[in-house]
C-alpha positions as MATLAB code, in Angstrom:
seq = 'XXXXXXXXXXXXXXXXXXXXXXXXXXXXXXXXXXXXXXXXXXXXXXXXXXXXXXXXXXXXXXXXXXXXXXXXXXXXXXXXXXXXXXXXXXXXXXXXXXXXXXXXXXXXXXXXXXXXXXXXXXXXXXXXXXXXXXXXXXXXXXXXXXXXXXXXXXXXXXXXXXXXXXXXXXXXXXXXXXXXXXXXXXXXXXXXXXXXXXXXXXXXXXXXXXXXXXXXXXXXXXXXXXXXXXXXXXXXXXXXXXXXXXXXXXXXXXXXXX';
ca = [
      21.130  -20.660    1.501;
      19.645  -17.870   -0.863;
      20.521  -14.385   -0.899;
      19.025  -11.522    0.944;
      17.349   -8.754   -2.089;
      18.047   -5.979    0.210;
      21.341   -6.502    1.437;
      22.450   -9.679   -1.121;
      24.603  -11.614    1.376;
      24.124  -15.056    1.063;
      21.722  -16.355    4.194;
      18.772  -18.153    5.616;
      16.060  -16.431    4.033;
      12.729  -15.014    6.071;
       9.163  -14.623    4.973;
       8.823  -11.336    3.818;
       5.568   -9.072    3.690;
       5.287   -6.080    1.374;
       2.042   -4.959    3.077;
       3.163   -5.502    6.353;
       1.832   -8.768    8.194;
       0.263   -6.821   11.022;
      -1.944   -5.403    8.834;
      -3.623   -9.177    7.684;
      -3.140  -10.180   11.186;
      -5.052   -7.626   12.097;
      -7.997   -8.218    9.578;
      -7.602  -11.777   10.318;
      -8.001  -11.960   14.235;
     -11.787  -10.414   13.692;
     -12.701  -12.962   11.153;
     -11.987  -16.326   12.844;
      -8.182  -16.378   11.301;
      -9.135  -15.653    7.393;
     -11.042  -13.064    5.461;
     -13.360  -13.374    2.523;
     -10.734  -13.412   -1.264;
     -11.880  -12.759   -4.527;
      -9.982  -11.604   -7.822;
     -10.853  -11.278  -11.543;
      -8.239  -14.122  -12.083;
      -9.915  -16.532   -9.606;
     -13.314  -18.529  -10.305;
     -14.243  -18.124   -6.807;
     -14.860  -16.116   -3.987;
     -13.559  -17.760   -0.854;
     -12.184  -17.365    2.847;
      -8.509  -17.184    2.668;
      -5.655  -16.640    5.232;
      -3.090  -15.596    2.737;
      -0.644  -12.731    3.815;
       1.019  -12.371    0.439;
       4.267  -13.227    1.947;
       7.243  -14.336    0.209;
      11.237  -15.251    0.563;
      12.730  -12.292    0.155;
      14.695  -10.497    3.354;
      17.389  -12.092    5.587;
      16.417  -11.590    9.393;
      18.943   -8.678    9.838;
      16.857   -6.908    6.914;
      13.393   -7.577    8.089;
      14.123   -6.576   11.525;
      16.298   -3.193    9.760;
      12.561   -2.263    7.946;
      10.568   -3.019   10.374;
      12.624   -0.909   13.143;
      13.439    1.879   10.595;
       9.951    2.451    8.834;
       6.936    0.080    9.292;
       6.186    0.273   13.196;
       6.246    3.612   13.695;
       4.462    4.565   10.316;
       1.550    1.914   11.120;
       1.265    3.748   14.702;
       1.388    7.194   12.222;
      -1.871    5.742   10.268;
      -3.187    4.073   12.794;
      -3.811    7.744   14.759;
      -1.237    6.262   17.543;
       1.915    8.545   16.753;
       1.812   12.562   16.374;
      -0.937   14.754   15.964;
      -4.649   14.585   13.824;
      -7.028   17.334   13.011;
     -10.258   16.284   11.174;
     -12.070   18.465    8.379;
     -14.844   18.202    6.249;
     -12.419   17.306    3.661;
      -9.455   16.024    4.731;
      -7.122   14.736    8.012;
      -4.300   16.791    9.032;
      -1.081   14.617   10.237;
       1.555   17.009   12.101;
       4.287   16.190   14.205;
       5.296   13.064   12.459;
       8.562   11.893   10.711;
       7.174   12.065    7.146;
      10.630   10.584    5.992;
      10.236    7.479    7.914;
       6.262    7.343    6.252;
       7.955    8.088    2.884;
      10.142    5.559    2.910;
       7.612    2.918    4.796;
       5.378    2.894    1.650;
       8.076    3.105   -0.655;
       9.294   -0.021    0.925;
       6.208   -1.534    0.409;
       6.292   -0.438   -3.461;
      10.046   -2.182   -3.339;
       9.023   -5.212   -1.941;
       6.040   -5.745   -4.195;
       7.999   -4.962   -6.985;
      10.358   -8.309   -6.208;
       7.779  -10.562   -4.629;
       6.732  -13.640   -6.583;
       3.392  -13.377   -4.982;
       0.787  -13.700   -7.579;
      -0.972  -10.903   -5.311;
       1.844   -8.337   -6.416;
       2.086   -9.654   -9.877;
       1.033   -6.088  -11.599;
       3.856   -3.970   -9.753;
       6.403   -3.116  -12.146;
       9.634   -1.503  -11.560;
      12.866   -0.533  -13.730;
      16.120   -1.803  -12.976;
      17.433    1.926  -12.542;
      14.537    2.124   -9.855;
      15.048   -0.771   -8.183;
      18.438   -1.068   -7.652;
      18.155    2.925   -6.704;
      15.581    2.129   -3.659;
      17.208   -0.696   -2.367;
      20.658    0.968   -1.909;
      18.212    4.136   -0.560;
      16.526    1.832    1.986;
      19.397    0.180    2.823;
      21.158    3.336    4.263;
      18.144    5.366    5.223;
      18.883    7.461    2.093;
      16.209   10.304    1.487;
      14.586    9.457   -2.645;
      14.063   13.045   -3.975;
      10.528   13.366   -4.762;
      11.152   14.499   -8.516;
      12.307   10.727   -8.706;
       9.794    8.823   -7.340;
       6.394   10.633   -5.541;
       4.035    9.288   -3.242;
       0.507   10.293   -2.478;
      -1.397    8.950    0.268;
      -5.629    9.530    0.577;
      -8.021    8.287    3.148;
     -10.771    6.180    2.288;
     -14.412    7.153    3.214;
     -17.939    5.941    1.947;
     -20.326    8.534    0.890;
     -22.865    6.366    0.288;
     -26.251    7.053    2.563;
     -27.688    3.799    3.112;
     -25.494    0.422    3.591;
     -22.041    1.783    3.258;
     -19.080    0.494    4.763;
     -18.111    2.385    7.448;
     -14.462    3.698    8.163;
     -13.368    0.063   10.287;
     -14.889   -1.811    7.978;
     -12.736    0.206    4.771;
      -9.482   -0.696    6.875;
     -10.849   -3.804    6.621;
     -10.410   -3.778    2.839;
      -6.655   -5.048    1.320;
      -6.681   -4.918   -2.957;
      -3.770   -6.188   -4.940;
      -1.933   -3.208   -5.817;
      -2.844   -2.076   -9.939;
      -1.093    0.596  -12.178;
      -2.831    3.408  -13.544;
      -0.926    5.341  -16.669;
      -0.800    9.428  -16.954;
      -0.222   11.666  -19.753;
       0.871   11.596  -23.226;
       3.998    9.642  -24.182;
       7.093   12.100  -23.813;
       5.330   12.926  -20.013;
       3.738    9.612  -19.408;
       3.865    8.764  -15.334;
       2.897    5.281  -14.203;
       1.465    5.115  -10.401;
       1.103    2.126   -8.478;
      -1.342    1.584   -5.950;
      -2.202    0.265   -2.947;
      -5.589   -0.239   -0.664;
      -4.716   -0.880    2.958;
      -5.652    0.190    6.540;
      -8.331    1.931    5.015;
      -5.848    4.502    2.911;
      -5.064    5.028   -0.980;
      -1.564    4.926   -1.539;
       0.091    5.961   -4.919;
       3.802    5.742   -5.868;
       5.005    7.898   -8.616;
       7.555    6.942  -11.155;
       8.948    8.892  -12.513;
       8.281   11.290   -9.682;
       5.681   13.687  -10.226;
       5.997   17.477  -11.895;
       6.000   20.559   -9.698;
       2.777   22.121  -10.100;
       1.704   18.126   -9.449;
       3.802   18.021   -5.989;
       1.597   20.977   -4.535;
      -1.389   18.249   -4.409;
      -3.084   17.486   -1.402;
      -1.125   14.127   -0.107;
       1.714   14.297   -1.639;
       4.150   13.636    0.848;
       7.059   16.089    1.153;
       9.877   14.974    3.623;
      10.741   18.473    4.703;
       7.104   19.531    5.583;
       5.858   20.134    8.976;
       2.539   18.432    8.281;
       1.014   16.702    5.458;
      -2.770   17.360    4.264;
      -4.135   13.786    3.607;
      -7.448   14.276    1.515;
     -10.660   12.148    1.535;
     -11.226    9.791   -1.611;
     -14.779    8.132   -1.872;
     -14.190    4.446   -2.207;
     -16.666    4.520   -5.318;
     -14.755    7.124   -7.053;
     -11.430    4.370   -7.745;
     -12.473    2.784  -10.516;
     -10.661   -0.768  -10.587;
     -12.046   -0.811   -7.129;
     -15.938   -0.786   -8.735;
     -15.074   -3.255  -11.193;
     -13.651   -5.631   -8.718;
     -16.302   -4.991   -6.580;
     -18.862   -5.849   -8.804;
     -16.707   -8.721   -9.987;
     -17.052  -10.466   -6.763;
     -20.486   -9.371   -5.921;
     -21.481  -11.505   -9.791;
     -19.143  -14.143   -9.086;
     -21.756  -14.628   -5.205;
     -24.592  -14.162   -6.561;
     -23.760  -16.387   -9.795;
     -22.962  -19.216   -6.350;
     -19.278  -19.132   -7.128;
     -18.649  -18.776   -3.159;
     -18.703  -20.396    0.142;
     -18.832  -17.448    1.751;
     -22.149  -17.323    4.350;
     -23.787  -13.466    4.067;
];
């Protein structure tokens, strides 16, 4: 018997996903069950079938998130659930619960924050925060924005020649990092995410109000939200890594067959 982190009654314990399992499964059932791993911590690059799951939710819990939040906000990014208009610049979600994709990623955030997964070992949280989101996601409790902010982008490759194209970027799942903002008596940490071919960021503390009238910043009460496009290249740690792993193959620390 351990106890459930979301609900903390004592119970059998279920494997728990912060990025949700559907979205490895996914990558994993077009790649023969595993997908190619690298980190700056590991000697190797290798084929893995790691999800990044750990004990963490009873089954009453699980089943609460995933009914709540994940499904329907997967279906949301996934272009399965309300309404998309493309731009030159950006995508254009309307008629979707922006509350339930709010509180999806935070959940994700939550969960990464008390994972023992090595994969979510740079996801910090205070214990003002973290006891704040779990009582908030554990009775569907809107998180004021000023709090804690999220910002959502979608990838794309500008590159001419040899890019990855926009399945192959959903392809593409990076341990979460934190980036730091401003001076010390404004400083914001984000944390963020690279899945499903989107750049998440989580604010805390939550982000100022000329900084909430950014593209992707989601606001609960909107009608729509205006998700901009990021050029993979631009995010920094994701060069770094990159190049990382491409040293690491060429150096012949891999098995992987290009």
């Amino acid at each position: 018997m351990q106890v459930c982190k979301l609900c903390r009654s004592g119970t059998d314990i279920k494997k728990s996903h912060a990025i949700a399992d559907s979205v490895f499964k996914r990558i994993f059932r077009v790649n023969s069950g595993k997908a190619i791993a690298f980190s700056r911590d590991e000697e190797d690059v290798y084929y893995s079938s790691d999800s990044w799951w750990d004990n963490q939710l009873c089954g009453e819990c699980e089943d609460r998130l995933n009914e709540k939040y994940e499904r329907y906000s997967l279906q949301v990014l996934r272009a399965q659930k309300g309404v998309f208009n493309r731009s030159e610049h950006r995508l254009i979600f309307s008629d979707v619960n922006l509350h339930k994709l709010n509180m999806f990623l935070l959940s994700i955030f939550w969960r990464a924050a008390n994972s023992g997964h090595v994969a979510y070992k740079n996801v910090v949280i205070l214990d003002g925060d973290n006891e704040y989101l779990r009582e908030a996601l554990l009775s569907d409790r809107q998180v004021p924005i000023s709090r804690i902010s999220v910002k959502i982008e979608r990838l794309i490759d500008k590159t001419r020649e040899g890019g990855f194209s926009l399945k192959q970027l959903k392809d593409i799942v990076i341990s979460p990092f934190c980036r730091i903002y401003g001076a010390d008596k404004t400083k914001h940490i984000s944390v963020c995410f690279v899945f499903e071919g989107f750049f998440v960021q989580v604010f805390v503390p939550g982000l100022k109000l000329k900084q909430r009238a950014a593209a992707g910043v989601i606001h609960k009460s909107q009608r729509f939200l205006s998700v901009p496009y990021l050029h993979l290249f631009d995010i920094e740690e994701v060069v770094e890594l990159m190049v990382d792993g491409y040293c690491k193959h060429a150096e012949g620390k891999s098995n992987i067959k290009i």
